[in-house]
C-alpha positions in Angstrom: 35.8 6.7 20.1 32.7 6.2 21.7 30.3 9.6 22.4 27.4 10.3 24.3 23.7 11.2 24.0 20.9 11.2 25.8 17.3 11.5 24.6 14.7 13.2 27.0 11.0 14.6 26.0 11.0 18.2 24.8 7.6 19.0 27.0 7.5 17.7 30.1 11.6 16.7 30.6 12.6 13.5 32.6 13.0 13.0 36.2 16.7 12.2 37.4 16.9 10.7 40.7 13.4 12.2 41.3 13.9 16.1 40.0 12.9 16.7 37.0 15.0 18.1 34.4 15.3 21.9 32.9 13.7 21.4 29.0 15.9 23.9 27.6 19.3 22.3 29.6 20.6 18.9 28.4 21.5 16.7 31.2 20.3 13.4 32.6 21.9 9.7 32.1 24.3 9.4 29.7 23.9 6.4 26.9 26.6 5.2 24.6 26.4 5.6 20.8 28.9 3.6 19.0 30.1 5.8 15.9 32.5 6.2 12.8 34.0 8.1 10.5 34.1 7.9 6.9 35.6 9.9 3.6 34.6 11.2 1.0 35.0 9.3 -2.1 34.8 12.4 -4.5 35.1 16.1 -4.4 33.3 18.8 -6.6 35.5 22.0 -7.0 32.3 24.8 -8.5 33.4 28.1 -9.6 30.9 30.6 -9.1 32.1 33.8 -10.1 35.3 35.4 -11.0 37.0 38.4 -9.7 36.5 40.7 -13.1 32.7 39.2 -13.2 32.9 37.6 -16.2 32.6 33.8 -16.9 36.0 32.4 -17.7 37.7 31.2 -14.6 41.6 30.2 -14.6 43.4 28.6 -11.5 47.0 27.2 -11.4 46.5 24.5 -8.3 44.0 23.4 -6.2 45.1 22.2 -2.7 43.0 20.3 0.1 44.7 20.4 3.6 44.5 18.3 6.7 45.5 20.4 10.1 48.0 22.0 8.0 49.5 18.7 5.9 48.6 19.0 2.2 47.0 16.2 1.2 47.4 14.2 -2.0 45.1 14.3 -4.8 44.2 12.6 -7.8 41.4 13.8 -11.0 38.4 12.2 -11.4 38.9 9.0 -13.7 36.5 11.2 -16.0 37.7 14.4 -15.1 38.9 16.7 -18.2 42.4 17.5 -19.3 42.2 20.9 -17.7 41.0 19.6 -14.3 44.0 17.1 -14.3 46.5 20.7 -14.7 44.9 22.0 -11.4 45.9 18.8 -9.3 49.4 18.4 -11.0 51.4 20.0 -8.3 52.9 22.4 -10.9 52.0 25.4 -10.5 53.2 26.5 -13.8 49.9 24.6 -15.5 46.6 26.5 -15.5 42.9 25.0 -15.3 41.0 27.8 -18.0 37.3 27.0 -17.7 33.9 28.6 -16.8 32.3 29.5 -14.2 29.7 26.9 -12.7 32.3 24.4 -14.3 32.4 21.1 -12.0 36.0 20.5 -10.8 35.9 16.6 -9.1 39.1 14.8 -7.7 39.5 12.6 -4.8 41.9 11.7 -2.5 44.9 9.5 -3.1 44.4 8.0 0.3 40.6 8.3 1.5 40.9 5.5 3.7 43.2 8.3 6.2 42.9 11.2 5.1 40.2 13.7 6.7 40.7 16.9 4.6 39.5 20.0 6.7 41.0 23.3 4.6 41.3 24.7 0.3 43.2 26.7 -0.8 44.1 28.5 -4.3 46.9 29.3 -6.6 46.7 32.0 -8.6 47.7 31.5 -12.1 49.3 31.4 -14.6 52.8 32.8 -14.3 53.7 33.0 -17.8 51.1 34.1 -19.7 51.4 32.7 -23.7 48.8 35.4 -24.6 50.6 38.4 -22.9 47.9 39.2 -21.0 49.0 41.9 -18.1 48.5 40.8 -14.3 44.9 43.0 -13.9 43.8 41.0 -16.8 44.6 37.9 -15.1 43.3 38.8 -11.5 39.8 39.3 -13.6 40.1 35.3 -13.9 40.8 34.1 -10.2 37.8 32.9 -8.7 36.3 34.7 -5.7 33.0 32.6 -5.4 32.9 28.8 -5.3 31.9 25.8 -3.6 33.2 22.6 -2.3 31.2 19.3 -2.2 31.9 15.8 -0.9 30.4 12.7 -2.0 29.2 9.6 0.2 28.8 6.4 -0.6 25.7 5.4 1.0 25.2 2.0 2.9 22.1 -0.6 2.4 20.7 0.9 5.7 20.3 4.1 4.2 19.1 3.4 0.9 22.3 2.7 -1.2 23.4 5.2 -3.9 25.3 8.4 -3.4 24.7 11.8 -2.0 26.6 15.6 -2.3 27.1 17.1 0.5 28.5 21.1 0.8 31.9 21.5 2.9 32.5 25.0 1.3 30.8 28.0 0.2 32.9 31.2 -0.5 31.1 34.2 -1.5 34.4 37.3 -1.9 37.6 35.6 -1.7 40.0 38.6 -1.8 41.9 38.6 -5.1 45.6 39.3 -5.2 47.0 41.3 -8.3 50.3 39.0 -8.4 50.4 36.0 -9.4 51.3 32.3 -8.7 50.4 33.7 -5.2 48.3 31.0 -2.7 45.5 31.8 -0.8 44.9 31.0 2.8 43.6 28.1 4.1 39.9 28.4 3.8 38.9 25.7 7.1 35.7 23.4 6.5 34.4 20.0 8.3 35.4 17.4 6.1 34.9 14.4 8.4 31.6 13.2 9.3 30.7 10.4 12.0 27.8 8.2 12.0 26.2 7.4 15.2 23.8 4.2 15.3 20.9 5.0 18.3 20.6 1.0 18.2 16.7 -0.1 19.3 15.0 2.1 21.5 13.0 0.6 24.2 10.2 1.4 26.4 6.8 2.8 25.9 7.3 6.5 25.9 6.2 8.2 22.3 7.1 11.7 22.0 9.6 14.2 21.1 13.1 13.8 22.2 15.7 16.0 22.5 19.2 14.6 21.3 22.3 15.8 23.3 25.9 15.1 22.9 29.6 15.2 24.7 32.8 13.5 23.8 32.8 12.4 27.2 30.7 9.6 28.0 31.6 9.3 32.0 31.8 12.5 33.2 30.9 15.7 30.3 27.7 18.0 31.0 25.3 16.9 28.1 25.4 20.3 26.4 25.7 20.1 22.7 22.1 20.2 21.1 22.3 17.9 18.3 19.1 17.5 17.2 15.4 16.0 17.8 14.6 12.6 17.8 10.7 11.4 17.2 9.1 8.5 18.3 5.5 7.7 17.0 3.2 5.0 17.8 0.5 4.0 20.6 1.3 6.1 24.1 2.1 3.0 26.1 -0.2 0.0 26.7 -4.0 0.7 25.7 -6.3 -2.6 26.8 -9.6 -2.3 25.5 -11.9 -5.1 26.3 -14.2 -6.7 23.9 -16.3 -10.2 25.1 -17.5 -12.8 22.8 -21.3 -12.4 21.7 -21.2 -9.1 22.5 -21.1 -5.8 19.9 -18.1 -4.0 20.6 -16.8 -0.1 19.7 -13.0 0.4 20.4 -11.7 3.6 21.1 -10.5 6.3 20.9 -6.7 5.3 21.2 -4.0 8.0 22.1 -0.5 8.5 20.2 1.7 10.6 18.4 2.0 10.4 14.5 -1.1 8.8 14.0 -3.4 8.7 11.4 -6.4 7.3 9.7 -4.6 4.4 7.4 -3.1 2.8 10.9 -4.5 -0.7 11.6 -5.9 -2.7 14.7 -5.7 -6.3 15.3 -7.9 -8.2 17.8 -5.8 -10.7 19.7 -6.5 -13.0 22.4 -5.1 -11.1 26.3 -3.4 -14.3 26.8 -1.1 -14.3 23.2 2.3 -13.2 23.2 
């Protein structure tokens, strides 16, 4: 849908119908920012450490989850065998790896899906080894991450970047097993707003506010700065012909000594 921002400066605040604004309070006139949501193309499962401490890790499935819909998932077109067990939907397979071991699937339908929650199974059931259930709770994971990759646009630079959705430090381990965890929750969506050109001659420090309503919501989410740097507004110094002529100094923010100056006639556009 369409949100709303509004960008004021930091120091002095603008004036709204002739009073000025609190600095620390975001109100003021609301202006639309179109924006969109886009998935992840790939997803990096990272054991970090294991209940018993050591560095083999074992995990039956791996589940994302969409406000409580479990979402389908496919291995990485590179991932290993083992990785391909922990996305089966049998949770009679097990994933035995390391620790700090990447994990990476994606989703069997990015183009809708907007996962938001993880969770585990604990495994194996049957062990071939004949371990006991306390030596198998030393292999659940406790500590992990979740990334998300993004295909990045032209605009931006091109190329990819990970971004973290999930960092679990003590996961509490359960001594039975084939046993899922709870949903751990996370923000998997992320929604791109485009400012569009900003016009005027103000330079400064702006403060970025935001509300999902663009008519009649209080501007009270602080979501972020926003910096403009350049000249501070129109600057006419006068030089004549025939005559020696020293310009400046010239006020701005972000400045600095490898900017350049070009004479033009006052009368060019």
């Amino acid at each position: 849908g369409t949100n709303c921002a509004v960008a004021r400066p930091s120091d002095t605040g603008v004036f709204v119908s002739g009073t000025p604004t609190v600095p620390d309070v975001c109100t003021g006139t609301c202006m639309a920012f179109n924006s969109s949501a886009r998935s992840f193309d790939l997803f990096r499962f990272t054991p970090l450490r294991t209940h018993g401490g050591g560095n083999d890790v074992a995990i039956a499935e791996l589940n994302l989850w969409q406000d409580g819909r479990k979402l389908g998932l496919a291995a990485a077109d590179d991932a290993s065998d083992g990785a391909r067990l922990v996305l089966d939907g049998d949770a009679t397979t097990l994933f035995e790896g390391r620790t700090s071991t990447h994990l990476e699937f994606r989703l069997t339908s990015p183009s809708v899906d907007f996962p938001n929650g993880l969770s585990l199974i604990t495994g194996p059931l049957d062990d071939e080894q004949n371990r006991s259930k306390e030596e198998l709770q030393t292999l659940d994971p406790v500590a992990f991450t979740l990334h998300g990759r993004l295909q990045l646009s032209a605009a931006e630079g091109g190329g990819t970047v990970w971004l973290e959705l999930l960092r679990v430090s003590a996961l509490p381990s359960v001594k039975d097993r084939g046993v899922e965890t709870p949903i751990l929750a996370f923000d998997g969506g992320r929604s791109l707003y485009s400012l569009g050109i900003p016009t005027g001659e103000l330079v400064g420090s702006y403060q970025l506010c935001w509300t999902a309503d663009p008519i009649y919501g209080d501007l009270m989410a602080d979501a972020g700065t926003l910096k403009f740097s350049g000249l501070g507004g129109l600057q006419d110094q006068w030089c004549f012909a025939g005559a020696s002529c020293v310009l400046g100094p010239v006020s701005g923010i972000g400045l600095s000594s490898g900017d350049r100056v070009r004479a033009v006639s006052y009368f060019e556009t």
